[in-house]
N, C-alpha and C positions, 0 to 999 in steps of 0.2 A: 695729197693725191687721193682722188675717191676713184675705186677699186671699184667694178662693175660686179655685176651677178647675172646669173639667166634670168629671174623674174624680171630686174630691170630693166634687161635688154630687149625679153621679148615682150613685156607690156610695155615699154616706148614703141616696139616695131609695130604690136596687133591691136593696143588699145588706145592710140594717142597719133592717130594717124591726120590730127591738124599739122602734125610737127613735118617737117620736108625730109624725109627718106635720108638723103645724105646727112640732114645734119643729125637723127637718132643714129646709123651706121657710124657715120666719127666721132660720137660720145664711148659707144663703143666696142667698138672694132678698128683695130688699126689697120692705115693703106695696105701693109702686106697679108692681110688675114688672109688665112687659107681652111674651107671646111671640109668634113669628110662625112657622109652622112652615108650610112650603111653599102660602106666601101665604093661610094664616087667621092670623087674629091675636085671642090670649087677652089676657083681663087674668089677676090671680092668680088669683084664686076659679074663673077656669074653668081655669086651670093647676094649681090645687090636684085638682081632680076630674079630671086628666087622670092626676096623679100616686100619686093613692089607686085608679084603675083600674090604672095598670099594677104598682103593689104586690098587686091580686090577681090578676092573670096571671102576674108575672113571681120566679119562682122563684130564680136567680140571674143576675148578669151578669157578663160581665165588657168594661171600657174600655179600649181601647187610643188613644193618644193620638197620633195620627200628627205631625203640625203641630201649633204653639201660638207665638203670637204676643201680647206686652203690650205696649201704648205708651199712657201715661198711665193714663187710664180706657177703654181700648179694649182689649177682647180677640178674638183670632181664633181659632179652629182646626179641625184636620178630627180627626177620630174614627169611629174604628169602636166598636161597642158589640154582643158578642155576647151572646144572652139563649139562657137555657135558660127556657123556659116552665114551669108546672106541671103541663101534659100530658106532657110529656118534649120538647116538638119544641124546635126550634132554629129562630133568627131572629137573620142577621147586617145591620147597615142602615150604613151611612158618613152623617156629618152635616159639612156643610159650615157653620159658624157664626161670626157674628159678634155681638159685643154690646158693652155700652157699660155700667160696674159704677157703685154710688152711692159715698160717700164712704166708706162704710164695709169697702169690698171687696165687697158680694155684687152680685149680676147684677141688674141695674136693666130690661136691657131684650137679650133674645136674636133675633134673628131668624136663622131656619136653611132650612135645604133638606136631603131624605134621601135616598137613594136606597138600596133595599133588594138586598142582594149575595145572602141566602140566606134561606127561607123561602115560607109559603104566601102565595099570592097576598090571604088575607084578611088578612095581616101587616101588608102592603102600608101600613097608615095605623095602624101604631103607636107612631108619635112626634105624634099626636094623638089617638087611643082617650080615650072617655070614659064 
C-alpha cells in the first residue's frame, strides 16, 4: 500500500495538471473525504470544485514541508505552499493540518487552518476558492 502525503497530493493537484482532476483526487482522497478549512467544512464534490478553481489560477507551486508527523492512520503537518499565479503575482500561505487517512493510504478526512505569509489580501481565502 503506498500511503499519500500533502506534498504528493498537492503537486499532483497544482503541478501536474496534464493528469485529469478525478483521477489525482482518487489516488488520493477517498469517495467519502471530507475537509475543513479554517472552520468551513467540504464533502469531496465541493473539494473537487475547490481543486479544478485553483488549477485555473494556480500556474505553479511549490511545497515545502515543514513538520510531518504519522502514527497509525493519523497524519499531521505544517506546510508552506508557495504559488505563482497565472497573472505572475505570488501567494505564500502556512497550513497547519491534521487528518485521519482510509485503509488504503489516501486522506479520508483533513481539517486545516491557513494563515497567509505573502500575497493580496483577496488571496486571503485561497485554501477555499471555489
Amino acid at each position: 500500500m503506498q500511503t499519500t502525503d500533502i506534498r504528493s497530493a498537492l503537486d499532483d493537484l497544482l503541478n501536474q495538471q496534464q493528469h485529469p482532476l478525478e483521477d489525482v483526487l482518487a489516488r488520493h482522497f477517498s469517495p467519502d473525504y471530507r475537509q475543513r478549512t479554517n472552520g468551513q467544512w467540504d464533502d469531496r464534490e465541493a473539494f473537487a470544485q475547490h481543486a479544478c478553481k485553483l488549477r485555473e489560477v494556480v500556474a505553479s507551486a511549490r511545497i515545502d514541508v515543514l513538520d510531518e508527523l504519522r502514527d497509525g492512520n493519523r497524519y499531521a503537518d505544517r506546510h508552506r505552499v508557495h504559488v505563482t499565479k497565472r497573472d505572475g503575482s505570488k501567494v505564500v500561505q502556512e497550513v497547519y493540518l491534521f487528518a485521519e487517512m482510509d485503509t488504503e493510504g489516501r486522506f479520508a478526512r483533513i481539517e486545516e487552518t491557513t494563515l497567509m505569509l505573502e500575497g493580496a489580501e483577496s488571496d486571503r481565502e485561497m485554501g477555499s476558492m471555489k
